[in-house]
C-alpha positions, -999 to 999 in steps of 0.1 A, spaced: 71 -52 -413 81 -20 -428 107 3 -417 94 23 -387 102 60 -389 118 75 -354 106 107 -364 92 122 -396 130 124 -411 144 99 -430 183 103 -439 203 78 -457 240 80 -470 235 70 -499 268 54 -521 265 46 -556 293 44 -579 302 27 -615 303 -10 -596 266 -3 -595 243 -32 -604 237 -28 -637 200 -37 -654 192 -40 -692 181 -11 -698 144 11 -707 125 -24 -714 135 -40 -679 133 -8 -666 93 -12 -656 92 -48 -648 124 -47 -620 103 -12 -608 73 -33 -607 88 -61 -587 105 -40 -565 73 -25 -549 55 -59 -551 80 -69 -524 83 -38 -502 43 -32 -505 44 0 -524 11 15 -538 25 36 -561 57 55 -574 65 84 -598 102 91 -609 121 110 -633 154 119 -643 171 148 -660 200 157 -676 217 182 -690 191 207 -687 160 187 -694 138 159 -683 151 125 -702 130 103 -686 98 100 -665 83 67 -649 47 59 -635 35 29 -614 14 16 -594 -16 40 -576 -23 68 -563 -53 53 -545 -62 17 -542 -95 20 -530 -106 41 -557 -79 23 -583 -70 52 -593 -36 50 -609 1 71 -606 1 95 -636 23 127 -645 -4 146 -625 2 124 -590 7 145 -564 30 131 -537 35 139 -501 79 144 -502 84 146 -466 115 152 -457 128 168 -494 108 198 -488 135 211 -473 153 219 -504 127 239 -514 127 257 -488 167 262 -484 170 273 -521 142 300 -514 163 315 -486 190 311 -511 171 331 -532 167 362 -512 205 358 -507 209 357 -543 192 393 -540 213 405 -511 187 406 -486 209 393 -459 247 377 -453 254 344 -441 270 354 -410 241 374 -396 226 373 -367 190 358 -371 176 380 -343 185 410 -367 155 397 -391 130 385 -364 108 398 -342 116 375 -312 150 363 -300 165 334 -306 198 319 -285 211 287 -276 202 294 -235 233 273 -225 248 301 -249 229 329 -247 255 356 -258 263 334 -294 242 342 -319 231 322 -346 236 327 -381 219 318 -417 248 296 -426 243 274 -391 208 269 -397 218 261 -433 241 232 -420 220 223 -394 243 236 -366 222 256 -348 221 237 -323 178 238 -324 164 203 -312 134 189 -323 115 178 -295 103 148 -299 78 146 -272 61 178 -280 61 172 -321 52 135 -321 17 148 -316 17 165 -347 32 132 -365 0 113 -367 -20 119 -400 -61 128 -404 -56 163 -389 -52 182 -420 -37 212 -427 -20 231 -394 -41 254 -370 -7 268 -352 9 297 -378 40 294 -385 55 327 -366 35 321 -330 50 284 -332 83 292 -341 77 320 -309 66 295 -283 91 268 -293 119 291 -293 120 321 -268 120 318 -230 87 324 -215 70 306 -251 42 279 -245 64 251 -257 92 266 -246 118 236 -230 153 249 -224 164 214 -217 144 195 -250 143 224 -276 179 235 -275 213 209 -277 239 221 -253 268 223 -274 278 256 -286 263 270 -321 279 258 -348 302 234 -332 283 202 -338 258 189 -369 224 182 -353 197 177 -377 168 197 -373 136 197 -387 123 233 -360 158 249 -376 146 241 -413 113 255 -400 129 287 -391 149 291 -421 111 290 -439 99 313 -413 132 341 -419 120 337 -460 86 351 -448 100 375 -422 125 390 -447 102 388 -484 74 402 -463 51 374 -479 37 340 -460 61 314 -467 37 293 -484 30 325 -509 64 335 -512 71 298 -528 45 301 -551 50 334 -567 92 334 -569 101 293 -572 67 272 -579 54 298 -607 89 306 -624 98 266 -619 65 255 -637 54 240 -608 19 251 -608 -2 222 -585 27 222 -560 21 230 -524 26 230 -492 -8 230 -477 -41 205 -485 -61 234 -488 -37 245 -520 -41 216 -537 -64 194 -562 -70 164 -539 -78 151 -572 -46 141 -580 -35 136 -543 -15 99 -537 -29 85 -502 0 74 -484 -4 39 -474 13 14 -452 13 -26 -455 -3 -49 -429 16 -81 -423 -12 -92 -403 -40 -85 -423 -24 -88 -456 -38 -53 -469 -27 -18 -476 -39 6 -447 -52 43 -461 -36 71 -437 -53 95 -445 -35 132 -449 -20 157 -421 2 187 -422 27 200 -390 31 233 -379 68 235 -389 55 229 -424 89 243 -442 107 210 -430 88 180 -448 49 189 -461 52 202 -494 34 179 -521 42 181 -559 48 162 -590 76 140 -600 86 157 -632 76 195 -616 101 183 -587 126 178 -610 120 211 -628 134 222 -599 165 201 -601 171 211 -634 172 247 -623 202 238 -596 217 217 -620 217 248 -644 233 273 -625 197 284 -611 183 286 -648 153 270 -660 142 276 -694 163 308 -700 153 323 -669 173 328 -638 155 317 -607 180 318 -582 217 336 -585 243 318 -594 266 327 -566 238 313 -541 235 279 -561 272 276 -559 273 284 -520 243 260 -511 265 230 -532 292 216 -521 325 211 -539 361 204 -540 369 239 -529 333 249 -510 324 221 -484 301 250 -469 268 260 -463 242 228 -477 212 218 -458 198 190 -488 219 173 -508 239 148 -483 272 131 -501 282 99 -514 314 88 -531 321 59 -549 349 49 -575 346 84 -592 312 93 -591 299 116 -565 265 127 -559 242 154 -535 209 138 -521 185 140 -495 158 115 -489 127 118 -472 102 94 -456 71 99 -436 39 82 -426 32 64 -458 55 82 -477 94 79 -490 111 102 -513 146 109 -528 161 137 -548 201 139 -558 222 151 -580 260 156 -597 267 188 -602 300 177 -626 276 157 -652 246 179 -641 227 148 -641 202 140 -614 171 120 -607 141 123 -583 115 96 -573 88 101 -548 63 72 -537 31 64 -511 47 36 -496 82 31 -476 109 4 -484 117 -27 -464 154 -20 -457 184 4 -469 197 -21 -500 164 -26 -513 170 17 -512 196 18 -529 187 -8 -550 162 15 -562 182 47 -566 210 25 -587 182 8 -612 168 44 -620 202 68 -622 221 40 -643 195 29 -662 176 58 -680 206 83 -686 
């Protein structure tokens, strides 16, 4: 059986280093790929890596929909689950970049409900805390699970009235007990997809645009990622992969089918492999992509760790190994598993994004290791 998902997150610490397996490389690339996914059950997978500014490698395989056979090309558009949420981070990061707010500011400043921890109700919480999920915001299992299953399509709840009855005393969804930790903000890392939501939410609030919009006209437009989106409705199902999962017991791939959440900033964005990593070529690059600035330096360099900044980062989780050090964040939903990472010494980094989910955490890893060591 496949892995089964808890939630709709997927985190791994992920260690790779120069004791790596190593694989001949480019010609053996696609045959180890290809025998990899025969064993976990993956449909289909897109990958690519960059370097140095550019894309230096891109890899297809498999399908985007098996009943159809239609196959993975550059134009596959994959669910990325839990990776949005580097999208969304660098977009608040963006209006930072502009000085549209500080990192030690009260949220309730820029919103139009209030937000406190009710076992803390006089602390306020700050950008930075949401940034480093230490907010203290729970995701409530219970209540969200509902919105986990797939076939419902695009959200009916706004983003704003959701946010409002999850958070504020008196909301519809309100659960003091469920929707809030009880440690003090910002003295504890909780992961938190409703916090990631809110930091999409305080884009919108503070740009004046829908969140969806805003990503569109100031990241996926600059970034060249023109079919990206977060919604079904924005897309060309054309080129959308169906996430799948693998029956043990009646030997087949099972068709999901394709749902969105109402804290859509946190995991439904779909794109491309090689327009994902456009935007890791941008962070690797100081927030440049192709001569133009997207985001501020200063705000790439506060939303990535360092040897001197272990501050505010929300994406990229670390990983050390015999010299080599890397930023990542994975992602796996219903169907779906994707990773993205990068080292900003080398400014190397690689994505890969897939309908299908892996059998265990080496076969992971496994992965990860062929493609980063391989191709650069």
């Amino acid at each position: 059986m496949k892995l089964k998902l808890v939630s709709k997150i997927f985190i791994l610490p992920i260690y790779l280093g120069l004791t790596a397996i190593c694989y001949a490389q480019n010609h053996n690339i696609d045959s180890t790929v290809k025998a990899i996914m025969q064993q976990n059950h993956i449909a289909g997978l897109s990958a690519a890596v960059v370097d140095s500014g550019r894309i230096t490698w891109t890899g297809y395989y498999g399908f985007q929909n098996i009943e159809q056979q239609k196959p993975v090309t550059a134009q596959t558009l994959f669910a990325v689950a839990s990776t949005s949420k580097t999208i969304t981070a660098a977009a608040l990061m963006q209006l930072y970049g502009l000085g549209k707010f500080k990192m030690n500011d009260d949220i309730n400043k820029y919103l139009p409900f209030k937000v406190v921890n009710p076992n803390y109700p006089n602390v306020p919480i700050t950008f930075g805390q949401l940034l480093r999920h230490r907010s203290t915001i729970q995701d409530n299992v219970d209540y969200m699970s509902q919105f986990w299953e797939v076939n419902k399509g695009d959200p009916t709840i706004p983003l704003g009235p959701f946010l409002k009855d999850y958070l504020t005393t008196g909301g519809k969804t309100y659960n003091a007990g469920k929707n809030f930790f009880k440690e003090k903000p910002d003295s504890a890392f909780h992961y938190s997809n409703i916090g990631v939501a809110l930091i999409g939410y305080l884009a919108e609030r503070i740009s004046g645009m829908p969140f969806d919009q805003y990503c569109k006209q100031n990241l996926f437009t600059p970034l060249e990622m023109n079919t990206s989106a977060w919604h079904l409705s924005g897309l060309d199902t054309t080129h959308l992969a169906m996430p799948y999962d693998y029956s043990d017991s009646l030997k087949k791939f099972v068709p999901l089918g394709f749902g969105g959440y109402p804290d859509y900033p946190a995991g439904t964005l779909h794109t491309t492999a090689q327009q994902f990593a456009n935007f890791l070529i941008s962070w690797t690059q100081d927030g440049k992509f192709k001569n133009k600035q997207v985001f501020k330096r200063t705000a790439v360099q506060l939303l990535t760790p360092n040897e001197t900044n272990l501050g505010y980062y929300t994406w990229f989780l670390n990983g050390t190994n015999k010299g080599e050090l890397i930023y990542n964040h994975t992602g796996g939903d219903n169907g779906v598993m994707s990773f993205i990472a990068f080292n900003p010494k080398t400014k190397k980094g690689m994505v890969f994004i897939m309908n299908g989910s892996l059998n265990s955490r080496d076969e992971f890893k496994k992965l990860i290791n062929l493609i980063y060591y391989n191709t650069l």
